[in-house]
C-alpha positions as a Python dict, from the first residue, in 0.01 Angstrom:
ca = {
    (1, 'X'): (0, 0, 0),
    (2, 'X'): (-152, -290, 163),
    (3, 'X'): (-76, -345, 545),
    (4, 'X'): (3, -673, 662),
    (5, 'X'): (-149, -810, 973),
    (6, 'X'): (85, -1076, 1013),
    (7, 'X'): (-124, -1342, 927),
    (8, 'X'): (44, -1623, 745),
    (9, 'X'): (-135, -1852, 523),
    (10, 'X'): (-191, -2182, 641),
    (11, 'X'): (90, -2443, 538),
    (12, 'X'): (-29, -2690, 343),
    (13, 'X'): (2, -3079, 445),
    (14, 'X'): (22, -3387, 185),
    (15, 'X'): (34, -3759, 231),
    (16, 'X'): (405, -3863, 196),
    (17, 'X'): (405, -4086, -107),
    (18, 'X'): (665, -4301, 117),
    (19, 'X'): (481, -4373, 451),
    (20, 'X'): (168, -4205, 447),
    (21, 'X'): (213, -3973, 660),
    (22, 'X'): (143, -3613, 708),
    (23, 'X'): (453, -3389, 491),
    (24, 'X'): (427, -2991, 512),
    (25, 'X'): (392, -2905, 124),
    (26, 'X'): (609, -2598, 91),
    (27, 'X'): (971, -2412, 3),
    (28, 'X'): (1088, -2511, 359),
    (29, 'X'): (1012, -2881, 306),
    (30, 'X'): (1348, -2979, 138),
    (31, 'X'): (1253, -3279, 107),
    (32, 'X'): (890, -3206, -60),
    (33, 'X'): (675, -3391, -143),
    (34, 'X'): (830, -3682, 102),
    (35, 'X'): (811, -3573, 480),
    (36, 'X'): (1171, -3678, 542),
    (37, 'X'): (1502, -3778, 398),
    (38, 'X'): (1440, -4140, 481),
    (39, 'X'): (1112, -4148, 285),
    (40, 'X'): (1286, -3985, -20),
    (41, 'X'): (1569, -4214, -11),
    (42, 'X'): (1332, -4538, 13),
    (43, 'X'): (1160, -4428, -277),
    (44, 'X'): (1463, -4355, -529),
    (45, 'X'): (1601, -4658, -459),
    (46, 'X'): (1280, -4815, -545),
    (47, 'X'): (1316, -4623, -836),
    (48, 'X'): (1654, -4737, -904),
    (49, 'X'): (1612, -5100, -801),
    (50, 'X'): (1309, -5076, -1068),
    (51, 'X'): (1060, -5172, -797),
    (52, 'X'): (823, -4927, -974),
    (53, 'X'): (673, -5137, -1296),
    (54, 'X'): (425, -5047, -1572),
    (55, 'X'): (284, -5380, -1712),
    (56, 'X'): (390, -5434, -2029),
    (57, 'X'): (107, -5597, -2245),
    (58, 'X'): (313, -5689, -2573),
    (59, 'X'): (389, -6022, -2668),
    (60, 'X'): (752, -6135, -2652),
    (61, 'X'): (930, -6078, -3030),
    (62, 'X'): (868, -6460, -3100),
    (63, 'X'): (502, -6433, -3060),
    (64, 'X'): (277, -6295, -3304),
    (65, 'X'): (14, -6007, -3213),
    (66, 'X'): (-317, -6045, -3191),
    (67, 'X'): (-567, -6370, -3089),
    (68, 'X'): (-359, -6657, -3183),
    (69, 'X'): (-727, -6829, -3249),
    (70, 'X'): (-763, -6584, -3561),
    (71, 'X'): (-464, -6694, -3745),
}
């Protein structure tokens, strides 16, 4: 049986994706990986305001693919 010398291990600490800030990474951090409710909200409604974009590159349905100089 292992003893336990009450040593803990250190808690781990992240940026918060939100403000930058320093967020305790762990099971007690509810609000993991944000460091507090406010950050968590701001971001889902970012999220849900679709704030958060991934360029599209594809032409629009009326234009044709490709280098319009080749066809």
């Amino acid at each position: 049986m292992a003893s336990d010398s009450g040593k803990r291990a250190p808690q781990r600490v992240v940026k918060c994706p939100q403000c930058g800030g320093d967020s305790i990474y762990s099971p007690g951090n509810p609000y993991r990986p944000f460091c507090s409710a406010r950050c968590k909200g701001l971001d889902l409604g970012a999220w849900a305001s679709e704030s958060f974009r991934v360029p599209d590159e594809t032409p629009p349905d009326d234009q044709p693919f490709g280098d319009p100089k080749l066809q």
